[in-house]
GUGU-396085 format. One record per residue (C-alpha): residue number from 1; x, y, z. Coordinates in steps of 0.001 Angstrom, whole numbers, plus 500000, padded with zeros to 6 digits. Example, Ala and Ser with C-alpha at 12.3 -4.5 7.8 and 13.67 -1.06 7.14 Angstrom:
% residues 2
   resi        u        v        w
      1   512300   495500   507800
      2   513670   498940   507140
END
This chain:
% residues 81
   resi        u        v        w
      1   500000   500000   500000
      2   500859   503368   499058
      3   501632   505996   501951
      4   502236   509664   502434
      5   505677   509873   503832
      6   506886   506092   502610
      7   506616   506943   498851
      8   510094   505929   496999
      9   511004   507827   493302
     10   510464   504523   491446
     11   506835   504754   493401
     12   506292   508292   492413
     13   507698   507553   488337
     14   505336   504593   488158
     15   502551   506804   489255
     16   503248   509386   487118
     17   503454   506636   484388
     18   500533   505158   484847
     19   498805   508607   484946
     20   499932   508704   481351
     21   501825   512215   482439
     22   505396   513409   481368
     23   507737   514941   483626
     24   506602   518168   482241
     25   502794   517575   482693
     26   503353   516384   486240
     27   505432   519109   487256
     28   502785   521597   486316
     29   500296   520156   488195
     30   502512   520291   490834
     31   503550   523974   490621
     32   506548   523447   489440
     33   507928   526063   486957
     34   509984   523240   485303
     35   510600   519304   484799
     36   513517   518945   486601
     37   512627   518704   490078
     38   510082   515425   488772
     39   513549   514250   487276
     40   515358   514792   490716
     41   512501   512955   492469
     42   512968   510001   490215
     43   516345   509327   489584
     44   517837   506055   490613
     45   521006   507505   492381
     46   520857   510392   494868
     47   517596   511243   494506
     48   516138   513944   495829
     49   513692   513587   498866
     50   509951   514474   497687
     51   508418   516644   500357
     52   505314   515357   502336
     53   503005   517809   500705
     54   504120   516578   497396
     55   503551   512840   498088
     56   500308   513531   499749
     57   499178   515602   496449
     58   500582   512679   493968
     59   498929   509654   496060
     60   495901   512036   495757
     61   496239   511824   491954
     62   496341   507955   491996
     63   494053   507477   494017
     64   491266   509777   492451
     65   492348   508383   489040
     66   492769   512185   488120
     67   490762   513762   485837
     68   490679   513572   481988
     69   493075   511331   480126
     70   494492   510163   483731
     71   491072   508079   484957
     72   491516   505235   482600
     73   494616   504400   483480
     74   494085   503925   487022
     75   493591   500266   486756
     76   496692   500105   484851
     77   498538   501444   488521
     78   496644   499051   490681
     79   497793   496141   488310
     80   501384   496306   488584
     81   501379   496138   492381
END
């Protein structure tokens, strides 16, 4: 199970995967100005830690299905766990 404060990078890139959303989508509905802090998140070696606030907003995401393109693919998410 998925938690607020627990999520890894490869967690948060499969979400954002299964949402269907680039770097660049998912950093704008995150209010980021740019891709790179998604990147950061993500990266296999010395990632960077992804803030509470953020985890709690992405795990919101997956588990609402988000909106538009994003609610299909929910299922997709639940499968590979």
């Amino acid at each position: 199970m998925l938690k607020a404060g627990h999520l890894t990078g490869a967690e948060f890139r499969h979400i954002r995967q299964g949402l269907l959303m680039t770097q660049e989508k998912m950093a704008e509905a995150l209010g980021y100005a740019q891709k790179i802090r998604i990147s950061e998140y993500e990266r296999a070696t010395n990632p960077v830690p992804i803030p509470l606030h953020i985890q709690e907003k992405v795990l919101t995401l997956y588990e609402s299905g988000g909106t538009g393109d994003w609610h299909a693919v929910r299922q997709w998410t639940h499968a590979a766990e």
